[in-house]
N, C-alpha and C positions, 0 to 999 in steps of 0.2 A: 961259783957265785950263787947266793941264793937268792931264789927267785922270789920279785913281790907277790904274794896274794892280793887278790883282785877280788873284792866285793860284788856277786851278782843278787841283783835285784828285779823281782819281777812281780807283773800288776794281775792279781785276783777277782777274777771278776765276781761280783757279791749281786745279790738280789736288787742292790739299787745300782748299779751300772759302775762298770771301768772308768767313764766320765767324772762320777761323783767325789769320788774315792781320790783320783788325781789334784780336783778340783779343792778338796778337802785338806790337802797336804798340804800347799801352797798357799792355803789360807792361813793356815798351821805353821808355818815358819815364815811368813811373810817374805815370801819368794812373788816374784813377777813375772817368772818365764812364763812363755805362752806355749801350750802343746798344742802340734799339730793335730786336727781331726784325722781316724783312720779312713781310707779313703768306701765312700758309699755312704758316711755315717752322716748323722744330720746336725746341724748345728744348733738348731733350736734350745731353749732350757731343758731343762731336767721338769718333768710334770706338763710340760705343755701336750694336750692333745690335739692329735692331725686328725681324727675322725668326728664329722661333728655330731653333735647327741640328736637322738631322735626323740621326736616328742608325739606324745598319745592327744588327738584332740578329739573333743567330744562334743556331737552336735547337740544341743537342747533348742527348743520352744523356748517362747517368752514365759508360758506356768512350768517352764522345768521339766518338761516330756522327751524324755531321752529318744534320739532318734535315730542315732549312729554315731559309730567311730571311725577316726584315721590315723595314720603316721603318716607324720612329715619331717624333713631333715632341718633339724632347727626351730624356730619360733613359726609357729601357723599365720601364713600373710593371706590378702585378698588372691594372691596368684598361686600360690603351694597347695592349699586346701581343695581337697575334690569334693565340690556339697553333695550330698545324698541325692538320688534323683526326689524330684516333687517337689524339691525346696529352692528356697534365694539365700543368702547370709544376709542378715538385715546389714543395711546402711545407718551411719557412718558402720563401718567392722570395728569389734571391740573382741578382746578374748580377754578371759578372767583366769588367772593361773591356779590351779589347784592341785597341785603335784609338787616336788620335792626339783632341787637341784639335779641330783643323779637321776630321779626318774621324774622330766617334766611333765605335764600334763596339762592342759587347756579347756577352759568350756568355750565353746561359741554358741553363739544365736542364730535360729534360724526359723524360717517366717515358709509355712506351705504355699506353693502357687496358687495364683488363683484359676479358677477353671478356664477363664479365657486364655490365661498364658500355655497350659496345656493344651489348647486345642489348637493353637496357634504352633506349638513345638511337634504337634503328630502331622497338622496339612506342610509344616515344613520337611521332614523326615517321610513322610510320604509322596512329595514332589522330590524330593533330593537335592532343591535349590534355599536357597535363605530366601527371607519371606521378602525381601527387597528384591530380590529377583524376581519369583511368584504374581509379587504386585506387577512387577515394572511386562513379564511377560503377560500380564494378563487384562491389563490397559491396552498393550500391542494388540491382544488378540479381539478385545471388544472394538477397540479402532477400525479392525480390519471388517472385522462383521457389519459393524456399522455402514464401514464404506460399502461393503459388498450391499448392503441394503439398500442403499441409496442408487447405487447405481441401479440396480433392477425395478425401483420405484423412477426412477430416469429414463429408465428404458422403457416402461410402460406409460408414462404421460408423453412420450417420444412417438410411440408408437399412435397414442390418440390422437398426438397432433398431427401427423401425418396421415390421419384416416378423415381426421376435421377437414386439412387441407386436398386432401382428395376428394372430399367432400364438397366442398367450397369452390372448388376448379370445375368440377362437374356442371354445377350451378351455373356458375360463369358461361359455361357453353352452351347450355340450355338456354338462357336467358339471350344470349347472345344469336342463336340458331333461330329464336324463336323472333326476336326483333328485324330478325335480316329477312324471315318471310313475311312480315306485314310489309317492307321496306319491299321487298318484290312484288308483292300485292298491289300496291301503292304505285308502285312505278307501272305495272301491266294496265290496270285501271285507277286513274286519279279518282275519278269521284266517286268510289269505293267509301261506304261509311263505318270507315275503321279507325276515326282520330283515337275513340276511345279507349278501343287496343293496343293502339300502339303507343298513345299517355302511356300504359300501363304497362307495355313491354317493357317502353325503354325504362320503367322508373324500377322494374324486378332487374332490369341489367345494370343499372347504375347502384339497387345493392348488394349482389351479386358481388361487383366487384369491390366494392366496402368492404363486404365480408370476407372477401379473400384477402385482401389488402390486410387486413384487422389478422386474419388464421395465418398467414406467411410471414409476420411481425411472431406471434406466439410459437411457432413451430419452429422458427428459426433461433427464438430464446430455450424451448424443451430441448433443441440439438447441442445448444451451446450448455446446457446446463448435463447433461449425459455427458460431454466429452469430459466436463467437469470433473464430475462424478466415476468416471474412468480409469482420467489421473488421479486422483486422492487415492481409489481404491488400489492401484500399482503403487500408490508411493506407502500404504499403510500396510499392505502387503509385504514391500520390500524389507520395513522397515520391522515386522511379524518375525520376517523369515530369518532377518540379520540377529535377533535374540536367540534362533536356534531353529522356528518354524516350527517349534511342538512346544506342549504346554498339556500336563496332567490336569485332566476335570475335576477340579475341585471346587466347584461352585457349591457343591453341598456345605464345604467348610466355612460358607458364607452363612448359613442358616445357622451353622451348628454354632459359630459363636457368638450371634447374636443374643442365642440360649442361652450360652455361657455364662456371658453378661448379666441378663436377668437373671441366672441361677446365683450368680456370684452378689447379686447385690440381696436378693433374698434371702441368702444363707446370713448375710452380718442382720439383718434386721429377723430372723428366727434366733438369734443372739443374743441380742437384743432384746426379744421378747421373752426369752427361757430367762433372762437376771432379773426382768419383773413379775414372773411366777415366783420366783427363788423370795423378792424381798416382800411381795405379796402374802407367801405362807408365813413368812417371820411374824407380820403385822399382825397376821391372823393368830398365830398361835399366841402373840404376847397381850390383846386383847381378848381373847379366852383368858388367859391366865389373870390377867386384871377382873374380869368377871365372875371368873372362880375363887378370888380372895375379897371381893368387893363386900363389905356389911352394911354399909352403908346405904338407906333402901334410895335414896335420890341421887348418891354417888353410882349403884347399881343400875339407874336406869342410863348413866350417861354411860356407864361401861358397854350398857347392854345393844345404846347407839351406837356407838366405835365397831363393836363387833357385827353389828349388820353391816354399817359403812365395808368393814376390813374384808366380812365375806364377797360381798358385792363387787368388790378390786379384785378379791382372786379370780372370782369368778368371769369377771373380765379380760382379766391379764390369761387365764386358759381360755378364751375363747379367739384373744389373738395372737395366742400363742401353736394355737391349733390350725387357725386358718393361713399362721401364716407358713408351720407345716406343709399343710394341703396343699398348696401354692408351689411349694420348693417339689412335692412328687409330684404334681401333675408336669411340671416345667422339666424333671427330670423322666418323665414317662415321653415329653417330646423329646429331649436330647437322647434317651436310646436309639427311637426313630430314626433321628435326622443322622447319630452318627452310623448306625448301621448300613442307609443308605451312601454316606459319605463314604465306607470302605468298601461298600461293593460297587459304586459307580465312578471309583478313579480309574483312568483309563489315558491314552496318548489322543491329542485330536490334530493331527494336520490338515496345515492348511492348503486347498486346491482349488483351480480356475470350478471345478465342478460340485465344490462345498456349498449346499445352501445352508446361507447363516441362518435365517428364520427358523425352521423347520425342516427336517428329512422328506417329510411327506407332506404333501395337499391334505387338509383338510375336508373330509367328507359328511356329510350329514349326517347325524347321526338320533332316532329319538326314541328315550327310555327314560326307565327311572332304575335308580342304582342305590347301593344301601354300603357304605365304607364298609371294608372288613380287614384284620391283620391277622393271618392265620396265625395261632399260638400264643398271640398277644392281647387278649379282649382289654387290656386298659392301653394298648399304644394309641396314639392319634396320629390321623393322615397326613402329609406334608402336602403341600400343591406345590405345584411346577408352574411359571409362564409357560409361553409358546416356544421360547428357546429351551426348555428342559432346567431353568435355573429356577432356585425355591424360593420360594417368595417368605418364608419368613410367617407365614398361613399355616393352619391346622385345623382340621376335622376331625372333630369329636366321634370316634367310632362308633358303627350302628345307625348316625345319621342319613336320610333319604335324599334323594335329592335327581332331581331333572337333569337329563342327560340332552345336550345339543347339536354335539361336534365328536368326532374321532378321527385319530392321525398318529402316524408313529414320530416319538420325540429322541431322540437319540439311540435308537434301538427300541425301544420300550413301546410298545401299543399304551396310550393315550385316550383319553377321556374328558371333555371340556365340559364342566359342570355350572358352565355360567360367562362368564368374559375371556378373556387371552389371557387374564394371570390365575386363572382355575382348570387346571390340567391336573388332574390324578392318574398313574397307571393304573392298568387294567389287571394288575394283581391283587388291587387293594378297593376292588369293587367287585361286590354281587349284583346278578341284573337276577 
């Protein structure tokens, strides 16, 4: 018997897939059988890509100042973008595409911080907390200081009332000792001529006891106001120690972005004042020019007006273009200052029963006269301190003289009171 031959048939895999080829046949003979996937294989089309495209974005300025690049996986969002440090991405977010399909590409916009936001991102990063906490510890701790103030101003009108009223009680007796021997007097021999005296006794014993009367009403209000004053400071305490009971010194970072601030509004109007030097020169050059073509001899002299007028503008426009220079270094000669002391004076402060908030030390007398100095810096200027070591936002112009009243150590620091409680300099940034 002879055997059927048996057609074999078998699938080539080709540069565009076993898939295609199958799929191509059946198209081909309008057949409808379904093949099975081999097993691990994916079902998706033919062309579909599982990896998604990266794309190149590039950060610019509002003048097109290229500032950095990134890759992100897909379309650049407000959340995938890592901004360059020193910038914001402007609001609303917009990216412009300037790249191809196969290799995307994006511009975005991006706007530099301003100086107060930096200086607000290093007192954050140097406390280790967000600035909401910073705030919120440091409200806590001025409460507590507060409280502790109060109570020791509590305890010293406490104290006076209680030396009044020792005072006042003394009185009493005296006056009392003193009426009781005319009163013996009086009794030993009646007609004794002592009414006068003892009018008078009795009328020192009857205010004696006024007065005591009057001091043990006020003594018993200093008691009730110290106990006062006790609890607040336990509850502002408690309530110090429950944020953590420490808190980095960062008061300087109070000064320094004050600076900020005025540095930052200064810079836009130095700005400001460089684009009316800019359109100042123009006016000036295009009235020369009118005066350089002018033949006209009465046309000439009005040309000849314009260009006094035009010099007279530049020459304005540089001199508040210069002052308002001057302005932006001298304010950045303080922010060196204040932030240099800002990193060398953060520090941990806890709080304890034996912390004086005012001061470390007593105040001593002190009398000189002193002359600011910054070693290595002849244009820095001096910051002052209150009494608590915090900056007031003050500056002395170096080389300035000045009367010395007071000395005491403020935080560590030996101290120098050059005038009230908010004129504290240390003693590194004075010559005697």
């Amino acid at each position: 018997m002879k055997k059927e031959k048996l057609n074999k048939f078998s699938i080539r895999k080709l540069s565009v897939g076993a898939a295609s080829v199958l799929v191509g046949v059946a198209l081909a003979g309008g057949a409808t059988t379904a093949f099975a996937s081999e097993p691990g294989s994916s079902t998706t089309q033919p062309g579909t890509s599982h990896t998604e495209k990266l794309s190149v974005v590039v950060f610019k300025t509002a003048d097109n100042k290229l500032v950095n690049y990134d890759v992100v996986k897909g379309e650049p969002t407000e959340t995938n973008v890592k901004v360059p440090d020193g910038y914001n991405l402007v609001t609303p977010f917009t990216k412009h595409s300037v790249g191809t399909d196969d290799k995307p590409e994006y511009e975005v916009t991006v706007v530099e911080k301003s100086l107060v936001e930096k200086v607000k991102e290093e007192r954050i990063k140097r406390a280790g907390l967000s600035y909401e906490d910073i705030t919120k510890k440091h409200d806590a701790k001025v409460k507590y200081d507060t409280a502790s103030a109060a109570v020791k101003h509590a305890k010293d009108a406490l104290d006076k009332a209680n030396e009044a009223m020792a005072t006042a009680n003394t009185a009493v007796e005296i006056a009392k000792a003193k009426l009781a021997l005319y009163k013996e007097l009086l009794a030993k021999n009646p007609k004794a001529n002592v009414k006068v005296d003892v009018d008078k006794a009795q009328a020192e014993y009857v205010g004696a006891v006024q007065t005591q009367l009057t001091q043990s009403f006020a003594t018993a209000e200093a008691k009730a106001e110290f106990v006062t004053a006790v609890r607040e400071e336990a509850e502002a305490k408690a309530a110090y120690e429950k944020l953590g009971g420490k808190l980095a010194d960062l008061s300087a970072y109070n000064t320094l972005e004050e600076i900020a601030r005025q540095m930052d509004e200064v810079k836009s109007t130095v700005e400001d004042a460089k684009t009316e030097v800019k359109k100042a020169k123009k006016a000036l050059y295009d009235a020369q020019l009118n005066v350089a073509g002018e033949t006209d001899p009465v046309a000439l002299i009005v040309a000849k007006f314009k260009l006094e007028d035009a010099t007279s503008t530049l020459n304005n426009a540089l001199a508040t273009y210069n002052a308002k220079v001057a302005r932006l270094n001298t304010l950045k000669t303080y922010f060196d200052e204040a932030h240099k002391t800002a990193l060398v004076s953060t520090k941990t402060v806890t709080p304890s029963s034996a912390e004086t908030p005012v001061a470390e030390a007593t105040e001593v007398a002190f009398s000189g006269v002193a002359k600011t100095f910054v070693k290595g810096h002849p244009n820095y200027a001096v910051a002052m301190m209150d009494a608590n070591g915090v900056y007031t936002g003050k500056f002395l112009k170096q080389g300035s003289r000045f009367k010395v009243f007071g000395k005491k150590t403020i935080k560590g620091r030996v101290c120098y009171r050059l005038g009230t409680q908010s004129q504290w300099v240390p003693a590194e940034f004075l010559v005697f």
